[in-house]
N, C-alpha and C positions, 0 to 999 in steps of 0.2 A: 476428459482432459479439461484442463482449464485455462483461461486467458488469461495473460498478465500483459500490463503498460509496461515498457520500458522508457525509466526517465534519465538524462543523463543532462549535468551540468558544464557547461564546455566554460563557463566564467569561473569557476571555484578551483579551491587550492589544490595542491597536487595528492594531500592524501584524502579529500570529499569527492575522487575523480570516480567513487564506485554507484552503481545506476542503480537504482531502486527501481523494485518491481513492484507495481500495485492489481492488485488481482480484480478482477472483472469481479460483480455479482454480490451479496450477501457477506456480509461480515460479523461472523458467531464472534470476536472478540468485544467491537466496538459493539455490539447488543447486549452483552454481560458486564462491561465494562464502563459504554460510556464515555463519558468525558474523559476518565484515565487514558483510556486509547489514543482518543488525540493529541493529548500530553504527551503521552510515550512516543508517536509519531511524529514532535516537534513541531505541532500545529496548533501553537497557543495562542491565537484568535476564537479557533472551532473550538480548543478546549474551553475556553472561557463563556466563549457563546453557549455552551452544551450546559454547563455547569448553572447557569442564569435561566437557561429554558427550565432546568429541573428545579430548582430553587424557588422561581415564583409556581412553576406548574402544584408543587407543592405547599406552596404559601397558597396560593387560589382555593384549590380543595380542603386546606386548613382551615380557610375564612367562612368557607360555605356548609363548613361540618361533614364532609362526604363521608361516607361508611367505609369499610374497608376494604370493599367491594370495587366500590368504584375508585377509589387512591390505587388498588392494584392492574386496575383494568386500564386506567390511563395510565399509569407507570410502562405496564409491557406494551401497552399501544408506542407511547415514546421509544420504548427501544430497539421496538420492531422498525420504526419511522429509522432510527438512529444509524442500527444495521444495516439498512437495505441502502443508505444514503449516503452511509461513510467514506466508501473507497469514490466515490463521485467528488465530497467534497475535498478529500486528501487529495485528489490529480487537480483541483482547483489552487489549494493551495500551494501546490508544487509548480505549478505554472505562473502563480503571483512570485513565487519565488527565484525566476528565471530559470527552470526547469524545463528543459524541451522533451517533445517525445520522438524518442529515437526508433521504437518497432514494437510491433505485438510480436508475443511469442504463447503460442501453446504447449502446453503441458502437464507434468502430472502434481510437481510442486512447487518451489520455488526454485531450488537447488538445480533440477532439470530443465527450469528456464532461462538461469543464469549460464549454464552449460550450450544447451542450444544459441541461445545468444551469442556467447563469445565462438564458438563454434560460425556462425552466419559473420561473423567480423573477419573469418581470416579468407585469404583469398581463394579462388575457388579451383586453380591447379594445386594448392597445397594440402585440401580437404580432406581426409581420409588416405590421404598417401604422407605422412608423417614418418618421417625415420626413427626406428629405435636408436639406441646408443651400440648396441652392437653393432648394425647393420655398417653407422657411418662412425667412419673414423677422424674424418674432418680433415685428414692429408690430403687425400683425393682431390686431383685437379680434372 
């Protein structure tokens, strides 16, 4: 199973009222990706930042003639740094962004932690005892 932060914005509009789940651990996107991830995750400080680390880390090993050897081995070094670091700096900048943390949830993906979640929001004599549409008729006094 896997962990996810539950973030929810109690200051923002009524259709940004959905919670972003950021998953604990390693990130295969932002390591293949990079700065694009931060951009696509609306974190355009970190995308910028990321983008400037790669650009001089590559202007440096340009200046100093590195082989291609060593441009690749600092490249996947950066990425693996990039991965391992991403979902850390994305719950940073979701917290600059008046983003609180409402619960951890464990699970298998996302969609099952969205489920558990709203599942932990309802109250706890109507848990698992949920009416079909057959059962209630809605007359019943």
């Amino acid at each position: 199973m896997r962990i996810f932060t539950v973030y929810i914005n109690l200051h923002s509009k009524s259709k940004e009222k959905q919670p972003i789940f950021v998953e604990e651990g390693f990130s295969f996107w932002a390591f293949v990706f990079g700065f694009i991830c931060a951009l696509y995750h609306r974190c355009w400080f970190l995308g910028a930042a990321l983008f400037t680390v790669e650009v001089v880390l590559h202007g440096l090993l340009r200046v100093l003639e590195s082989d291609f050897l060593t441009v690749a081995i600092c490249q996947i070094g950066l990425s693996i740094l990039i991965g391992l670091q991403f979902n850390d700096w994305r719950r940073a900048a979701l917290s600059r962004a008046d983003w609180i943390v409402d619960s951890l949830v464990a699970a298998v993906d996302s969609d099952t932690a969205f489920l558990r979640w709203m599942e932990s929001k309802t109250p706890s004599f109507v848990r698992g005892q949920l009416p079909s549409a057959v059962e209630h008729s809605g007359n019943e006094l």
